[in-house]
C-alpha positions as CSV (number, residue, x, y, z in Angstrom):
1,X,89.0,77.0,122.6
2,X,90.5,80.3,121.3
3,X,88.9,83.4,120.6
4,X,90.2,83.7,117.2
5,X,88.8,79.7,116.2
6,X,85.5,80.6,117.2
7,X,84.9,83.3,114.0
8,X,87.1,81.2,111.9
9,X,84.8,78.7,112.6
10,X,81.6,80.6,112.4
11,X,83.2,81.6,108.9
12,X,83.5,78.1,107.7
13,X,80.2,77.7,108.6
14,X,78.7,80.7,107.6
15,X,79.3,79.2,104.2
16,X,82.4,82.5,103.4
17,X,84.8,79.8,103.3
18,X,83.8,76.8,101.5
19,X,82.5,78.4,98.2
20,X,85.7,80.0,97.9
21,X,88.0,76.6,98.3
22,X,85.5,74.4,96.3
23,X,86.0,77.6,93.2
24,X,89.9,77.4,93.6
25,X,89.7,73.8,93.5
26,X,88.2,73.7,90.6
27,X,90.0,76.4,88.6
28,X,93.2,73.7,89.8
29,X,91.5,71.0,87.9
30,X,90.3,72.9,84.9
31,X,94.1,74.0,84.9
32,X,95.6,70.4,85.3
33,X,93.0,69.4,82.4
34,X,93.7,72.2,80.1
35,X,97.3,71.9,80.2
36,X,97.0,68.0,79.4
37,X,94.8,68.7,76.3
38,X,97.2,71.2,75.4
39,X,100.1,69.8,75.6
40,X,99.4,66.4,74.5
41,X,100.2,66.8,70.8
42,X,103.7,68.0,71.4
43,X,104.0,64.8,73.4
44,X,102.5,62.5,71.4
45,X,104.1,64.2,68.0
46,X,107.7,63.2,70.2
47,X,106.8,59.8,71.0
48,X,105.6,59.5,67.7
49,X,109.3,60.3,66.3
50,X,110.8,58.4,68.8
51,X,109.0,55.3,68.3
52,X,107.6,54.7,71.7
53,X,104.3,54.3,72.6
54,X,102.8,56.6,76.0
55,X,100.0,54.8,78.3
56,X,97.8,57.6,79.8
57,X,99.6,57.8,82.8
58,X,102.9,58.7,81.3
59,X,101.3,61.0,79.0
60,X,99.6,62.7,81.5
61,X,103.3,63.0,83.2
62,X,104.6,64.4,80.4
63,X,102.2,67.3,79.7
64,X,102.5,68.6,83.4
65,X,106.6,68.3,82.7
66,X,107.8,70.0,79.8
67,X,110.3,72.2,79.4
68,X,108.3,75.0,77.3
69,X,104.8,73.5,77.4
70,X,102.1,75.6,75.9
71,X,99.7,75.7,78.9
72,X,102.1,74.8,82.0
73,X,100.5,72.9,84.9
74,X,100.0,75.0,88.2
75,X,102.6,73.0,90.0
76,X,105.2,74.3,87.3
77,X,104.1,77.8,87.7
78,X,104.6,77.7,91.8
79,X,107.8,76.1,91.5
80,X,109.2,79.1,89.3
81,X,107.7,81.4,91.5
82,X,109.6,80.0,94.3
83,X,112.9,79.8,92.2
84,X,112.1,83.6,91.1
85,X,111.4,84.9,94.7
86,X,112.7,83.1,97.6
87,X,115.4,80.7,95.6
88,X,116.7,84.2,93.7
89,X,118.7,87.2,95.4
90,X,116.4,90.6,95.6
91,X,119.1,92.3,93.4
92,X,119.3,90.2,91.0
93,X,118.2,90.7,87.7
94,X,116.1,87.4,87.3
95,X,114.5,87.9,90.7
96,X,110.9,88.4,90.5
97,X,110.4,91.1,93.5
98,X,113.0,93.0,91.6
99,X,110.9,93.1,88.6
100,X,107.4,93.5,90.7
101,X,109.1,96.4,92.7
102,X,109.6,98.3,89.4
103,X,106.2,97.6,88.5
104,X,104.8,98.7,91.6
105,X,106.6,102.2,91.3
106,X,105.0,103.3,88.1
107,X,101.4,101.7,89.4
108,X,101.8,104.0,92.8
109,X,102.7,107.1,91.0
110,X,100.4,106.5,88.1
111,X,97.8,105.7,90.7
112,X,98.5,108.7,93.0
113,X,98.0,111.1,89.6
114,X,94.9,109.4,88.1
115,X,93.3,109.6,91.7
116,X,94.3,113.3,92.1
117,X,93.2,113.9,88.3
118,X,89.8,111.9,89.1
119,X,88.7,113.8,92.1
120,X,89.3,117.3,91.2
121,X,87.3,116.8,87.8
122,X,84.6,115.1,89.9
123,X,84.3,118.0,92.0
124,X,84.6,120.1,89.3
125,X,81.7,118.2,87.4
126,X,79.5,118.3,90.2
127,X,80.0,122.2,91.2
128,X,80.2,123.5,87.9
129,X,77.1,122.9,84.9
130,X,79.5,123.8,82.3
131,X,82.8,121.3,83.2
132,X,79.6,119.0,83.5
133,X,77.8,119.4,79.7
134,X,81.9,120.0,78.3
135,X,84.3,117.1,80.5
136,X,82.5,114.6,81.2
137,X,81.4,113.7,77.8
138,X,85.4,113.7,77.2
139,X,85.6,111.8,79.9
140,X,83.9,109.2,79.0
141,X,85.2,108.9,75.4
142,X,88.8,108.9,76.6
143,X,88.4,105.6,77.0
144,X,87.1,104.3,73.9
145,X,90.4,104.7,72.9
146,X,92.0,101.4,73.6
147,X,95.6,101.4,75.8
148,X,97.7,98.7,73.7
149,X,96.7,101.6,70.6
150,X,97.7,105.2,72.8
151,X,100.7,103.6,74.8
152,X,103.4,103.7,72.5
153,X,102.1,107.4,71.2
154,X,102.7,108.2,75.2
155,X,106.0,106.7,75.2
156,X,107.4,108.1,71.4
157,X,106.3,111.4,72.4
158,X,107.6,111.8,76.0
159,X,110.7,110.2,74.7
160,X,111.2,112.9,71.8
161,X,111.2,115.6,74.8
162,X,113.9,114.1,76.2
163,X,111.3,112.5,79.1
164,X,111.5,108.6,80.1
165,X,112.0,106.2,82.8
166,X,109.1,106.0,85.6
167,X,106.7,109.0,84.1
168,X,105.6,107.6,80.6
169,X,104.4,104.5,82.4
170,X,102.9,106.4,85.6
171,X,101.5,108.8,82.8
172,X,99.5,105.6,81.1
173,X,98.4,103.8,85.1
174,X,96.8,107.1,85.7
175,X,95.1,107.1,81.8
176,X,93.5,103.9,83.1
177,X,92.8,104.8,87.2
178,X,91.4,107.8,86.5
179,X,88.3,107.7,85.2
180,X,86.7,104.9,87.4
181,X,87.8,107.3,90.2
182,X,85.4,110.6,88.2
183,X,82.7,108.4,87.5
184,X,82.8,107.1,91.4
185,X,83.5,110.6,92.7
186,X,80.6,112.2,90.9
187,X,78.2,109.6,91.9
188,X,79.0,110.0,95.7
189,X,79.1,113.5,95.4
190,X,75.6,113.8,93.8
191,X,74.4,110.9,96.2
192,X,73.0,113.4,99.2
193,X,68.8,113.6,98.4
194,X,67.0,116.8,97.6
195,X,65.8,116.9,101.4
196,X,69.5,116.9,102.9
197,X,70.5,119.5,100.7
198,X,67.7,121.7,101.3
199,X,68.3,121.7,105.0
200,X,72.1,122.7,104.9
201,X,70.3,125.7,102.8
202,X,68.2,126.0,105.4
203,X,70.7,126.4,107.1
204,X,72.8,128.9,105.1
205,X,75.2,126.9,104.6
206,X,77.8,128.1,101.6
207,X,78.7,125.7,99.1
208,X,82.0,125.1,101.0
209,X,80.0,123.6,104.3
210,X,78.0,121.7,102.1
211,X,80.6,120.1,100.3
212,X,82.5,119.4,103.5
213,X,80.0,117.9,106.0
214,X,77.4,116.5,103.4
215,X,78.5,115.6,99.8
216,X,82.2,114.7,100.9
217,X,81.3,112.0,104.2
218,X,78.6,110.8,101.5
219,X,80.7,110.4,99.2
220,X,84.1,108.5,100.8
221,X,82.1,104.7,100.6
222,X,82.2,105.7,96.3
223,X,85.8,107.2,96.7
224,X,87.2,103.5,98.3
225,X,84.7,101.1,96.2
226,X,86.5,103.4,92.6
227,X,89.8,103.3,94.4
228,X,89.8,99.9,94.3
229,X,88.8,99.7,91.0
230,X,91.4,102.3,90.0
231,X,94.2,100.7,91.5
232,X,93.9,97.2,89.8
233,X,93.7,99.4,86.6
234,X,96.8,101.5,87.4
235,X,98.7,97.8,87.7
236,X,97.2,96.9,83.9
237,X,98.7,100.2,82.3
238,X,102.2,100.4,84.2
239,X,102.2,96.7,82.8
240,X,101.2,97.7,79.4
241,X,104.0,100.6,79.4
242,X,106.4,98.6,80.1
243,X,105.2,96.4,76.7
244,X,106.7,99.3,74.0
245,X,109.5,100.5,75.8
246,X,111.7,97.8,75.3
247,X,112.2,97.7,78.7
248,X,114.3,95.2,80.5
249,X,112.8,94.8,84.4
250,X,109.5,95.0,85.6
251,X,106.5,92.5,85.4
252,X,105.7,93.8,81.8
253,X,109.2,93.3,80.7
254,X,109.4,89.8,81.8
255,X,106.4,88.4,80.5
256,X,107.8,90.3,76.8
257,X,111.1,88.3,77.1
258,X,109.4,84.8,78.2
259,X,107.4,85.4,74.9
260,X,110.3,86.2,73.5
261,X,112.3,82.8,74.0
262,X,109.4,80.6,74.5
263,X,109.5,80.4,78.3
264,X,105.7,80.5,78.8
265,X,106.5,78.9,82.4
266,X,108.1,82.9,83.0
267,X,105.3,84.2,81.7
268,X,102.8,82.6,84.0
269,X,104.8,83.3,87.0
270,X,104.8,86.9,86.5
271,X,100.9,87.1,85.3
272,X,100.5,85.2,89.0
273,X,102.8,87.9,90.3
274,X,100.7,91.2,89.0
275,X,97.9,89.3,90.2
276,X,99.1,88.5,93.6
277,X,100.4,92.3,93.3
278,X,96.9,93.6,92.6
279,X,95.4,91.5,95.0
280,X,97.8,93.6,97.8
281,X,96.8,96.7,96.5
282,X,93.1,96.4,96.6
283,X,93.2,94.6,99.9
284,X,95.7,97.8,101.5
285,X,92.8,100.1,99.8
286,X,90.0,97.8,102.0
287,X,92.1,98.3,105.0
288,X,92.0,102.1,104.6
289,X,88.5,102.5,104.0
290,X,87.2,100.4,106.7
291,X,89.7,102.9,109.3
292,X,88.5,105.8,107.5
293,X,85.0,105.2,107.6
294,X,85.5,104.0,111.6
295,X,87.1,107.4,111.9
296,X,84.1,109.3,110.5
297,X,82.4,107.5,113.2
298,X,81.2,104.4,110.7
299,X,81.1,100.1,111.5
C-alpha cells in the first residue's frame, strides 16, 4: 500500500469525504428535478401543438434536451463547458478561458487595490482614535450602497475623463474586496490581550516594535481568513463591471449576451466558470497562508 492511500483513506473515513459527495449528489438531483419541473410546460405546450402525446420517460428526455430550456440539466451545462474550453481555440472569441482570463485581470488588480486600500485604513484605524471615530463608520456605510446601483456611476464617470478598459472594473472588485479586508485587519490587529501589550511596554518597545512582532504575526490568520473573503468578492464586482459597459469578452459579458439571445445553456456555463474561477482563487490564497504561517514558524 502507498503512502499517499493511507490518508486518502483515513479521509474517507474520517468522515471529510463522504458528506461532501452525498451534498454534490444531491444538489445533481435537485438539479435534474428542477430542470424537469421547469421545463415541462414548454414540452408539453409543443406536444400539445403537435398532437402527440409524451409518456414520462420521453418527457423527462425532453426537458434535459432542449435547445434553450429554462433551467438546463447539469449534463448540458458540462457539455458546453467542454465545447467552450477544450473543444474551442484559446484566441477565439467564443472560448471560455478567453473570456475568464479577462475576468481574472480586473479581479487581480481590483483585488491587489482593495487589499492595499483595506490594510492601510486598518492600520490606520487601529493607531489612530480619530481615523477610528471618523473612517470606520464610513467604512461600514460604504456598503449599504448596493454595487448593481454605483457600478454604472463608476463606469459613466471614468469614461467622461477619458478612463476605460481594465481600471473602472478593477476600481469596482476593490469597492467590494476591500472592506472585508478592514474589518479583518482591525480585528487581528486589536486581537493581542491587555497583558501582551503591556509587556512589550514593559519592555519599551515603540509603537513600531509593537506593531511588528506582536499585533502584525497576530494578525496574519485574520489577514488570510478576509483575503479569502475579499477575493471571491473582487470576482463578483469585475463580473458586475463588466454588466454596464457593454462589454463584449469577459465572464460578465457572456452571461449578458446569453440573456441576450436566450442561450441560458451560455449562461450557466460561465456562472460554473466564475465559480470554478473563485474556487482557484480562494484555494491559491489557502496555499499562501498555510506557507506563510509555516514560515512564521506555525503548523
Amino acid at each position: 500500500m502507498s503512502d499517499a492511500a493511507v490518508p486518502l483513506r483515513s479521509r474517507i473515513w474520517a468522515g471529510q469525504v463522504i458528506p461532501v459527495v452525498v451534498v454534490v449528489a444531491a444538489i445533481i438531483a435537485i438539479w435534474y428535478a428542477g430542470a424537469v419541473w421547469l421545463n415541462a410546460p414548454w414540452a408539453l405546450d409543443q406536444a400539445g401543438r403537435d398532437e402527440v402525446e409524451l409518456s414520462a420517460t420521453e418527457l423527462v428526455a425532453d426537458t434535459w434536451s432542449q435547445e434553450r430550456p429554462v433551467l438546463p440539466a447539469p449534463h448540458q451545462v458540462v457539455q458546453d463547458l467542454w465545447k467552450s474550453t477544450i473543444g474551442t481555440r484559446i484566441t477565439s472569441k467564443r472560448s471560455l478561458f478567453r473570456h475568464a482570463w479577462i475576468t481574472l485581470s480586473a479581479t487581480l488588480a481590483g483585488f491587489a487595490l482593495g487589499s492595499g486600500l483595506g490594510i492601510l485604513l486598518a492600520v490606520g484605524i487601529v493607531h489612530d482614535r480619530t481615523m477610528n471615530a471618523s473612517v470606520m463608520p464610513w467604512v461600514i456605510a460604504s456598503q449599504t450602497i448596493p454595487i448593481l446601483a454605483i457600478a454604472p456611476m463608476i463606469i459613466v464617470v471614468l469614461n467622461s475623463i477619458g478612463i476605460s478598459g481594465l481600471l473602472p472594473k478593477a476600481i469596482i472588485s476593490m469597492y467590494l474586496s476591500f472592506f472585508p479586508v478592514v474589518v479583518g485587519m482591525v480585528k487581528g490587529l486589536r486581537s493581542p490581550n491587555k497583558m501582551l501589550l503591556d509587556q512589550m511596554h514593559t519592555w519599551n518597545a515603540s509603537r513600531s516594535q509593537t506593531f511588528w512582532r506582536l499585533r502584525l504575526p497576530s494578525a496574519v490568520p485574520y489577514l488570510f481568513t478576509s483575503l479569502k473573503i475579499g477575493v471571491a468578492a473582487s470576482l463578483v464586482g469585475a463580473i458586475i463591471g463588466e454588466l454596464p459597459t457593454g462589454a463584449v469578452a469577459g465572464l460578465g459579458a457572456r452571461m449578458l449576451s446569453g440573456s441576450y439571445y436566450g442561450q441560458t445553456v451560455q449562461i450557466w456555463s460561465a456562472l460554473v466558470m466564475a465559480a470554478i474561477l473563485a474556487a482557484v482563487l480562494v484555494a491559491l490564497v489557502g496555499v499562501a497562508e498555510r506557507a506563510t504561517l509555516r514560515m512564521m514558524g506555525g503548523r
